[in-house]
C-alpha positions as CSV (number, residue, x, y, z in Angstrom):
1,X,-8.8,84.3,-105.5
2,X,-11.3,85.1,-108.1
3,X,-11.2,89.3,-106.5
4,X,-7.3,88.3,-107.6
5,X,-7.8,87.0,-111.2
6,X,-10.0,89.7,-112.2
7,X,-7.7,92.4,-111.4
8,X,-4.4,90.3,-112.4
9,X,-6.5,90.3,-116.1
10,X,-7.8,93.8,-116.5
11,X,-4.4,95.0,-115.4
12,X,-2.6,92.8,-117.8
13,X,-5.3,93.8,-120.3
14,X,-3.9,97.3,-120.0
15,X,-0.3,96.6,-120.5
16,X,-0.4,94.7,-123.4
17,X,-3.0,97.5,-125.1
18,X,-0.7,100.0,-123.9
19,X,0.7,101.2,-127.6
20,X,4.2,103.3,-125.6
21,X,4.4,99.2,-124.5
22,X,4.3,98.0,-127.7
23,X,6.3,100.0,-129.6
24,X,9.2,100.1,-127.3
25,X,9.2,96.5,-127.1
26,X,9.3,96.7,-131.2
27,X,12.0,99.0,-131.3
28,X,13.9,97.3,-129.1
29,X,13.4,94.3,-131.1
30,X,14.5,96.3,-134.1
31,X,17.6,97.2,-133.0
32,X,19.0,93.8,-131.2
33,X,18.3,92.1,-134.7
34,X,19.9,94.8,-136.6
35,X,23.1,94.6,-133.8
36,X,22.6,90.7,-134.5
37,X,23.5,91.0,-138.3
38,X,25.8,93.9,-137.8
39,X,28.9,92.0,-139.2
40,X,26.7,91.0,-141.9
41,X,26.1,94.4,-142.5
42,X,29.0,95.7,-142.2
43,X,30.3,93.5,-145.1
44,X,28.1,95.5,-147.0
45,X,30.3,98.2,-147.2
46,X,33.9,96.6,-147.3
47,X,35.3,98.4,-150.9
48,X,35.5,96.0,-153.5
49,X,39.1,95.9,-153.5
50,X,38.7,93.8,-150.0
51,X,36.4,91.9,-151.1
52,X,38.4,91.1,-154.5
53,X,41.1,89.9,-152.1
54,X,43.8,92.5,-153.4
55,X,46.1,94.5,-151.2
56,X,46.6,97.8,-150.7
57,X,50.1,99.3,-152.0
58,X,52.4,100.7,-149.6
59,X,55.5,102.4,-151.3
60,X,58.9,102.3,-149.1
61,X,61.9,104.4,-149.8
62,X,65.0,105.6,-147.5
63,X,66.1,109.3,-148.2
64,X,70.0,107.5,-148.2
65,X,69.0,104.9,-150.7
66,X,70.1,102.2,-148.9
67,X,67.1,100.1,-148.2
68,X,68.2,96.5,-147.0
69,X,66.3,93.3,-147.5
70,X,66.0,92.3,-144.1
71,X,64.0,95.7,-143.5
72,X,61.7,95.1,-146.6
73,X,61.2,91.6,-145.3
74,X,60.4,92.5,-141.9
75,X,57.6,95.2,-142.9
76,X,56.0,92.5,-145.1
77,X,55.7,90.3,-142.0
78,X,54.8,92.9,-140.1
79,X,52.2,94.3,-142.4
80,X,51.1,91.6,-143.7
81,X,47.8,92.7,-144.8
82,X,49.7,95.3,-147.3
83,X,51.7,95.3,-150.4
84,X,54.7,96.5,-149.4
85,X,57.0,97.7,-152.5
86,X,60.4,99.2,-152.7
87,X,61.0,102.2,-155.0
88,X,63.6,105.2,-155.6
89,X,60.4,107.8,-155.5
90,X,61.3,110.8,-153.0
91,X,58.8,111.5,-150.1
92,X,57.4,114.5,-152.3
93,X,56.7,111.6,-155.1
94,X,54.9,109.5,-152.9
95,X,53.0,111.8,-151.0
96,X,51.4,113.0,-154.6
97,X,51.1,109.0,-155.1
98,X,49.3,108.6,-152.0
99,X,47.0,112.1,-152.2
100,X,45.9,111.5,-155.7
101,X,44.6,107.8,-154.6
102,X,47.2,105.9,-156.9
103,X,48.9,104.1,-153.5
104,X,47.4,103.7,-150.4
105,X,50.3,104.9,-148.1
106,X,53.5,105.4,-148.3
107,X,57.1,105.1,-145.9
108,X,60.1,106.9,-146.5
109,X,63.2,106.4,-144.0
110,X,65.1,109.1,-142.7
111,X,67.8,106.7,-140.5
112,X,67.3,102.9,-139.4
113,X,64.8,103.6,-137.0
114,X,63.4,107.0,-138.0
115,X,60.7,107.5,-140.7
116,X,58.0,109.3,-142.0
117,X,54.3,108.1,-142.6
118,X,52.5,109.2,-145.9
119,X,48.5,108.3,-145.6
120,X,46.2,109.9,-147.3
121,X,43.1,110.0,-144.4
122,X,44.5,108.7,-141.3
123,X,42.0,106.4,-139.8
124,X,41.3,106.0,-136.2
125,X,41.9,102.7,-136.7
126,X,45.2,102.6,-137.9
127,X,47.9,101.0,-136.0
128,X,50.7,100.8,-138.5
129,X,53.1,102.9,-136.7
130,X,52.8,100.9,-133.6
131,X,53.5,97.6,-135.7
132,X,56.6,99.4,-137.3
133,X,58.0,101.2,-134.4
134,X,58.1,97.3,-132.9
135,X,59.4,95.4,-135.5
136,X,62.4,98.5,-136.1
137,X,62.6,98.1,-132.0
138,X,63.4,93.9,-132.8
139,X,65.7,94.7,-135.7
140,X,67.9,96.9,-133.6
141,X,67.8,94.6,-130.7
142,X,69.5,91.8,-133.3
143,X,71.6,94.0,-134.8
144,X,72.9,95.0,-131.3
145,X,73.1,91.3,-130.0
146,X,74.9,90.6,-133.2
147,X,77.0,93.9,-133.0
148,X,77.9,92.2,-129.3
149,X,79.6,88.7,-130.8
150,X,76.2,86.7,-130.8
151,X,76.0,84.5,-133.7
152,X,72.9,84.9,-135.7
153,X,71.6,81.7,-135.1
154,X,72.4,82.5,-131.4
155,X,70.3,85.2,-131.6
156,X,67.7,83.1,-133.1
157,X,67.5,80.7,-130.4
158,X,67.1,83.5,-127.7
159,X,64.1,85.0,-129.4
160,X,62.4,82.0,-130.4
161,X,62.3,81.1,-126.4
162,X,58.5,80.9,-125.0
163,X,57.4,80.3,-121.9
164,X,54.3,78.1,-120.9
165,X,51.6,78.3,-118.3
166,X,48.9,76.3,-116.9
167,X,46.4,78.3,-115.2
168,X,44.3,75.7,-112.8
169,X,40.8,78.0,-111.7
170,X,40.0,76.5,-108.6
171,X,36.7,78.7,-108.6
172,X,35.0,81.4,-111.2
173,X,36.6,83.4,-113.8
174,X,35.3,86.6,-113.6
175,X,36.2,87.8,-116.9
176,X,34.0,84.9,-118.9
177,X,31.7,85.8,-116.2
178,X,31.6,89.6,-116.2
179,X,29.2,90.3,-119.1
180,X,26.1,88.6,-118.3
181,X,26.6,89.5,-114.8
182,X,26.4,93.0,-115.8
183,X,23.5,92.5,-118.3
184,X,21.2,91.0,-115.7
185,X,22.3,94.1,-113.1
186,X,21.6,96.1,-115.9
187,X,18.3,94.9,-116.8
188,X,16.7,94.2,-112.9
189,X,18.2,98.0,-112.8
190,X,15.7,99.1,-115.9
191,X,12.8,97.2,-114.9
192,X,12.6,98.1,-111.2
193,X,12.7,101.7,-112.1
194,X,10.4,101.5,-115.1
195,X,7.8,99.2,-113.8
196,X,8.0,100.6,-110.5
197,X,7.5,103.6,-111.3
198,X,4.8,102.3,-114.0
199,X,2.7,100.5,-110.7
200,X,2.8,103.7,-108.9
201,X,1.9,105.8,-111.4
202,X,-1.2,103.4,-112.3
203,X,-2.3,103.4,-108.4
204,X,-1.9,107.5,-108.4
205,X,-3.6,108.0,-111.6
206,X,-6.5,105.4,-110.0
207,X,-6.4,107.3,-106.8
208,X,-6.7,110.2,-108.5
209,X,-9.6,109.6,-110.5
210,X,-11.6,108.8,-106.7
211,X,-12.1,105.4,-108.3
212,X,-10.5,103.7,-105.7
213,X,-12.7,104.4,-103.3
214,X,-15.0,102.2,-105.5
215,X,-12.6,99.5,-105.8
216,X,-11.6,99.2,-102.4
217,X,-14.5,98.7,-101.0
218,X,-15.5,96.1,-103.2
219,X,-11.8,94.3,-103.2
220,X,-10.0,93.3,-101.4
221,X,-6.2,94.9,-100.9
222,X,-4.4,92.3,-100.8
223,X,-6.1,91.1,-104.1
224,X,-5.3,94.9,-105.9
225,X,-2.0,95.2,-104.6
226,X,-1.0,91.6,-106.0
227,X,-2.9,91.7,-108.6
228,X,-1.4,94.8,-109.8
229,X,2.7,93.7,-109.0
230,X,2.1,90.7,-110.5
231,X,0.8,91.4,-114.2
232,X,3.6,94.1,-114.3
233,X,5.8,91.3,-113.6
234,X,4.4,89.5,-116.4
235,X,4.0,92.4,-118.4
236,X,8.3,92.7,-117.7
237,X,9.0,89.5,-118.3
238,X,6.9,89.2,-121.8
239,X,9.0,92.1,-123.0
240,X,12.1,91.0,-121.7
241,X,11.3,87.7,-122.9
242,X,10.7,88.5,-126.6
243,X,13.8,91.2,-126.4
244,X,15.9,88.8,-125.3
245,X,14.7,86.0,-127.5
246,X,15.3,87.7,-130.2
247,X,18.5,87.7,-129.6
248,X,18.7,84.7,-128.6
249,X,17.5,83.7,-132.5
250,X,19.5,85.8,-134.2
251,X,23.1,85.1,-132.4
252,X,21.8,80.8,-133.1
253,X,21.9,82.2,-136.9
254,X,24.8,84.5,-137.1
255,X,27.2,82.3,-134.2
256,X,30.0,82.1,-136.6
257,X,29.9,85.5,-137.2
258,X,30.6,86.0,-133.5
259,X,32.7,83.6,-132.7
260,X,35.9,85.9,-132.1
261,X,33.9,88.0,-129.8
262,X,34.0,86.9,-126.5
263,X,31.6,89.6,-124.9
264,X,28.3,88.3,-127.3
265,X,29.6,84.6,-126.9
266,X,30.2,84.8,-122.9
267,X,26.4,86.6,-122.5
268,X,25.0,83.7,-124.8
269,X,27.1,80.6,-123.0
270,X,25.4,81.8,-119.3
271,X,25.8,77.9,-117.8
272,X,22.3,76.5,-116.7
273,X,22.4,76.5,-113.2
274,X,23.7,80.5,-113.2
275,X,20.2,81.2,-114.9
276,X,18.1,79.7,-112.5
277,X,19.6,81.8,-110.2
278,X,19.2,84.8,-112.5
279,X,15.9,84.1,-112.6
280,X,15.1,83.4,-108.6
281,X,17.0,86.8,-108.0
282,X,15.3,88.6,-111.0
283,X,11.9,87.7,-110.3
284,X,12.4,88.1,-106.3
285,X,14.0,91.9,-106.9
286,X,11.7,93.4,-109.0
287,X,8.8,92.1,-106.8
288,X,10.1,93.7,-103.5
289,X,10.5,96.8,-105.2
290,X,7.6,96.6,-107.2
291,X,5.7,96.2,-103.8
292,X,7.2,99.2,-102.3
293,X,6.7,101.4,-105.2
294,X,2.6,100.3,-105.4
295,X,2.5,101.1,-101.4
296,X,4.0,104.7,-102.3
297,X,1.8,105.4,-105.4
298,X,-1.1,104.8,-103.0
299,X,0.0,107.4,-100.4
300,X,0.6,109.8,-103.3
301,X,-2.0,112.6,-103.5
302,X,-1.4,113.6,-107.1
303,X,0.6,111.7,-109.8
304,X,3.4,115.0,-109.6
305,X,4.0,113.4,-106.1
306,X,5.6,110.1,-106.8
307,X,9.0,111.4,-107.9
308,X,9.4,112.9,-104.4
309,X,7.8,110.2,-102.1
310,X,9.3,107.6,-103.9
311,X,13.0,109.5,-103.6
312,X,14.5,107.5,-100.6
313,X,13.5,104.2,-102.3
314,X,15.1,105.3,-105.7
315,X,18.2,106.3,-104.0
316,X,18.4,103.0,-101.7
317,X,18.4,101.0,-105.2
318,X,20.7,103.4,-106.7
319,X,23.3,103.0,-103.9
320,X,23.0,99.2,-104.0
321,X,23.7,99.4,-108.0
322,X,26.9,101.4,-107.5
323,X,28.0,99.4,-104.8
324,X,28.0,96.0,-106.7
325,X,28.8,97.9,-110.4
326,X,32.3,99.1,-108.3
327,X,33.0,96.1,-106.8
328,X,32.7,94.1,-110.5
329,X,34.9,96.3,-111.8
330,X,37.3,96.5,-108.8
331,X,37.5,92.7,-109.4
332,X,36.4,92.1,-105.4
333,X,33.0,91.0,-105.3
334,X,33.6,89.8,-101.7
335,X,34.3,92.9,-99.8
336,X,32.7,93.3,-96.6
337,X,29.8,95.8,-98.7
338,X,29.1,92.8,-101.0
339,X,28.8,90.6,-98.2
340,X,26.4,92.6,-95.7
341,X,24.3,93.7,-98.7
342,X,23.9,89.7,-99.9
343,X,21.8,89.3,-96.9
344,X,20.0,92.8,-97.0
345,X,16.8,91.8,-99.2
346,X,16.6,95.1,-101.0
347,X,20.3,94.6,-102.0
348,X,20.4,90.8,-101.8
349,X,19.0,90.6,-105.4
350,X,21.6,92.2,-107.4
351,X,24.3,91.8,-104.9
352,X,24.2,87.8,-103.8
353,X,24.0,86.7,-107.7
354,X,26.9,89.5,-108.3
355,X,28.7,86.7,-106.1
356,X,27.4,83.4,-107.1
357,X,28.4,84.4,-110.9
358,X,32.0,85.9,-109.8
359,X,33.3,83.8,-106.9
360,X,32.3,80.8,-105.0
361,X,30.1,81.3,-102.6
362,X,28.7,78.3,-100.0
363,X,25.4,77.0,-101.1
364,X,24.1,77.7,-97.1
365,X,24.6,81.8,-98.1
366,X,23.0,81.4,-100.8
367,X,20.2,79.6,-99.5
368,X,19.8,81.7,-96.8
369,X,19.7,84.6,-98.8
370,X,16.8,83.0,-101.0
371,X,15.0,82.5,-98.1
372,X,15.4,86.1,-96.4
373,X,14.2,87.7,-99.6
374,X,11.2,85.2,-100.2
375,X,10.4,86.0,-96.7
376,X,10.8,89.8,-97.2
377,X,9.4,89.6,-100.5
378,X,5.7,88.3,-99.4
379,X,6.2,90.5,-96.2
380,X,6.8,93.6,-97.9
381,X,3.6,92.6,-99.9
382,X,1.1,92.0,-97.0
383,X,2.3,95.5,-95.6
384,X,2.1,97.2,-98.9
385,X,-1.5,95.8,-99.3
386,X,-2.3,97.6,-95.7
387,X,-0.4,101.0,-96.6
388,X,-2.2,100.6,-99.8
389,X,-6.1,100.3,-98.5
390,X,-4.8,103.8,-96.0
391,X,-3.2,105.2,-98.5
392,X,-5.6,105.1,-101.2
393,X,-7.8,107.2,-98.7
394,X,-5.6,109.9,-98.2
395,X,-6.0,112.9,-99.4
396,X,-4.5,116.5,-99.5
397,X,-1.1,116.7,-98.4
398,X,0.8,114.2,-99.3
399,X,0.7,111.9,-95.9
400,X,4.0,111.5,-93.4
401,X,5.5,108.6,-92.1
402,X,4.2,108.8,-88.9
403,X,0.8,109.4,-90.3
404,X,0.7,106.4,-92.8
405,X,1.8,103.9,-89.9
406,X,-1.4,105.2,-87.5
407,X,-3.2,104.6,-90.5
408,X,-2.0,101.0,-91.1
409,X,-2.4,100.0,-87.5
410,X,-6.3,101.5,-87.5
411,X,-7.3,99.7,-90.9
């Protein structure tokens, strides 16, 4: 235990005097509190006619001259945050209005339902036409029903019918459910391969230096190889932790600036019992792979090795990413995939609380699941630790399969 402690301290030692640690964890910092306050920001740069509370002048004309007040008073409902006024101007008029800055935009009518659009920079923004084109589409509708013998209060009743529904959710929505879901996949994706790769490298770099040699004889490596998984767990989780703490702060000041958005509100309303399993799935996943990837740094002969030993584990997490990432946005989380990778312990992570946050899944799976990964989890490590006292005395060619197993079985 004390073999344990000392190498659980000098390696977290390490990280947190690590300055590429540091400053990423700042700049990430940086930017979640500048994407906090962006509405804020953004207000900074509203013209000060918005913020007066005046409207911007749109000029409306018909080439005919016949410009009725049923059409003046549907564009004013319609565009509602403009000022629509009527005038004799031609199109040529306006568009001069319009270019020189005097207006803002400008509509001129060619036939009831035909028109031309004068703005001066077209935004991408802009969905005027679409709101005209519909509210020309209603007025020709009524005119057609009335046209047909309707009545206008007839036609009044028809359109003002609305249906109702009542949706009962017998089990999750998905949609309120979809964003955290993908921000935890997200970030167990990040970490694994950061800090994975981050333990490997450190046990190469060691191994390279012929220091292990030293250290293994005088540690034990079991001790090493949890010592070193676990402090870049902790290392993780104190980054992630003040990343997403930050946050955290900064949406409790700015909520009502969020409240229309329902992607930053769902990720921030993650119900209690959902985050404990985040966090048994989280913590479980990253310490299988981190495991692994400590067992292959140690069989690596020089740190240009890793990419290519490590190469079937990489792709093994890859394809259990893309397997849950298209069945979230497939909408079936519970395809037979889903399923048999809940209960595979290097997919289970990502793929069984892909499930618990998206449908309704019996608490016996999940159990069962925890308990398959726990058990995999401190397997994984006790075999790592063997692979890892061979492996660290391994030199030359980088070792094969066959190779590292003899190895095992003699130490």
């Amino acid at each position: 235990m004390k073999q344990f402690k000392t190498v659980l301290k000098f390696e977290l030692k390490g990280y947190f005097k690590n300055k590429i640690f540091l400053g990423t964890t700042m700049l990430f910092m940086v930017l979640i509190i500048g994407a906090m306050f962006l509405p804020q920001i953004a207000g900074y740069f509203k013209n000060n006619d918005s913020e007066s509370g005046e409207k911007e002048v749109i000029l409306v004309t018909s080439e005919d001259g016949e410009l009725s007040q049923v059409l003046l008073s549907t564009l004013r409902q319609s565009l509602s945050g403009y000022e629509i006024i009527s005038t004799d101007e031609s199109g040529e008029e306006i568009g001069e209005k319009v270019q020189s800055g005097e207006v803002w935009g400008g509509i001129v009518f060619t036939s009831p339902t035909d028109y031309k659009y004068y703005v001066d920079n077209l935004s991408m923004y802009d969905s005027n036409t679409e709101v005209i084109d519909e509210a020309l589409k209603n007025m020709r509708q009524i005119d057609a029903m009335i046209e047909s013998g309707i009545s206008q209060e007839e036609v009044e009743e028809i359109l003002s019918v609305k249906s109702n529904h009542e949706v009962i959710n017998m089990g999750k929505d998905q949609m309120q459910n979809f964003f955290y879901t993908y921000i935890m996949i997200f970030a167990l994706y990040m970490v694994i391969m950061l800090y994975g790769q981050m333990v490997a490298s450190n046990v190469a770099t060691e191994k390279s230096s012929r220091a292990m040699e030293l250290l293994v004889t005088s540690v034990s490596p079991t001790s090493m190889m949890f010592g070193k998984v676990i402090a870049s767990c902790l290392a993780g989780f104190v980054q992630l932790f003040s990343i997403f703490g930050t946050a955290f702060i900064c949406f409790s000041i700015n909520k009502a600036s969020w409240e229309g958005n329902m992607i930053i509100t769902s990720m921030f309303g993650i119900p209690a019992d959902l985050l404990v399993y985040m966090m048994i799935f989280f913590i479980l996943g990253f310490f299988i792979y981190a495991f692994l990837y400590g067992a292959i740094g140690s069989t690596a002969t020089r740190l240009e090795d890793i990419n290519t030993t490590s190469t079937p584990l990489t792709l093994l997490f890859v394809g259990a990413f893309l397997v849950v990432m298209l069945s979230m946005s497939s909408g079936n989380v519970d395809n037979i995939a889903m399923k048999i990778c809940s209960f595979v312990p290097f997919t289970s992570p990502m793929a069984m609380f892909t499930r618990i946050a998206m449908s309704t899944v019996p608490f016996y799976q999940i159990l069962l699941s925890i308990v398959v990964l726990i058990a995999s989890t401190v397997g994984v490590g006790f075999l790592s630790a063997r692979i890892y006292r061979a492996g660290v005395l391994m030199y030359g060619n980088p070792p094969k399969l066959g190779t590292i197993i003899k190895a095992v079985f003699k130490s």
